[in-house]
C-alpha positions as CSV (number, residue, x, y, z in Angstrom):
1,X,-8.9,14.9,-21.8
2,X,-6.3,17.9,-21.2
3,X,-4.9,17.7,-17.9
4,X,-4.5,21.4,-16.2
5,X,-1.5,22.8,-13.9
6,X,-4.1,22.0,-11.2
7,X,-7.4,20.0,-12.3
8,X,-7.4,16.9,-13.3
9,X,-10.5,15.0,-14.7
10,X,-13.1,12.5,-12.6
11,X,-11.1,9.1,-13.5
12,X,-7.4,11.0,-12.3
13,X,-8.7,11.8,-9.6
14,X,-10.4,8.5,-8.5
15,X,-7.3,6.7,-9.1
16,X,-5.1,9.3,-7.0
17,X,-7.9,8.0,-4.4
18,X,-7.5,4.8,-4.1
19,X,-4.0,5.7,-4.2
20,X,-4.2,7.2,-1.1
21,X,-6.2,5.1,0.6
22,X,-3.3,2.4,0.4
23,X,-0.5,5.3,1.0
24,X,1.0,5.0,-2.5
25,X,-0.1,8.6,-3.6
26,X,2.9,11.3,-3.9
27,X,2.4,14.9,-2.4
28,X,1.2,16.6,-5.3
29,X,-1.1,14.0,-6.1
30,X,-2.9,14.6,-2.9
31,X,-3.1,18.9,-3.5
32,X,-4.7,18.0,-6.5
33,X,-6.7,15.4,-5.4
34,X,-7.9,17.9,-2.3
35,X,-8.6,20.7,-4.9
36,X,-10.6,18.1,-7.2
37,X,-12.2,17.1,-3.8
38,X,-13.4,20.8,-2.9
39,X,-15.7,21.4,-5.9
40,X,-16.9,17.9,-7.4
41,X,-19.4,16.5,-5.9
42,X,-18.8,13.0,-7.6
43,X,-15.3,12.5,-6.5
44,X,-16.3,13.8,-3.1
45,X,-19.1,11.3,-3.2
46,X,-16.7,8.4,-4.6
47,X,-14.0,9.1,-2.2
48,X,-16.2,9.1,1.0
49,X,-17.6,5.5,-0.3
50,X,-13.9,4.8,-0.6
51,X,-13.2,5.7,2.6
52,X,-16.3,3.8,4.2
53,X,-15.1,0.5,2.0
54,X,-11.7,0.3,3.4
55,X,-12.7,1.3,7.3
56,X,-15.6,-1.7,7.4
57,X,-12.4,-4.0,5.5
58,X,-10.3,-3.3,8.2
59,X,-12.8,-3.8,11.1
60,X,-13.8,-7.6,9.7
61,X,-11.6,-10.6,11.4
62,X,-12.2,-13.0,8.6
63,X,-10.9,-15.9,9.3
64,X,-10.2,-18.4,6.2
65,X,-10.1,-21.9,5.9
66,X,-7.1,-24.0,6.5
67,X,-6.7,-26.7,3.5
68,X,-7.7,-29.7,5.3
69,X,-11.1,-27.9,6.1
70,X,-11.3,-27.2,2.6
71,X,-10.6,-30.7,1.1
72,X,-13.3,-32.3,3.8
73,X,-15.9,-29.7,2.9
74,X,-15.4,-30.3,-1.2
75,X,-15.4,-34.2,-0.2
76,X,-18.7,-33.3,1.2
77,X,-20.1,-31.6,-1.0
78,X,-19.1,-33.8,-4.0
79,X,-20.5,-36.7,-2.1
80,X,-24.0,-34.8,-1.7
81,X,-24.2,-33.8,-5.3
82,X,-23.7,-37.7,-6.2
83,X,-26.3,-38.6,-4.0
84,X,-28.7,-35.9,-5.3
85,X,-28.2,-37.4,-9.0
């Protein structure tokens, strides 16, 4: 698809989104993005679920396992799937 001076098309402007949401996006990525965003209801729609997304990311304290826990719990689960056969 032909890009405009000023449009650009649904998957542009979805990228320049996520872009933005990680602060990568230049300047004049971001007017077009915000004049994409003020008629398009699907890129309005994608970047407010993009938006959501990374804010309930960012609020979770995951906390991971360290490697020991890991070995014990495959050791444990190998064992039980022996068992089960």
């Amino acid at each position: 698809m032909k890009k405009g001076f000023l449009f650009i098309s649904c998957e542009e402007a979805m990228h320049i989104c996520d872009k933005a949401q990680y602060g990568e996006a230049t300047w004049w990525e971001k007017v077009e993005l915000k004049i994409r965003l003020s008629w398009c209801h699907f890129t309005k729609g994608y970047a407010k679920k993009n938006t959501l997304l990374t804010t309930f990311i960012n609020q979770q304290k995951v906390e991971c396992l360290q490697r020991k826990e890991r070995d014990l719990l495959q050791q444990v689960l190998e064992q039980e799937l022996k068992q089960q056969q």
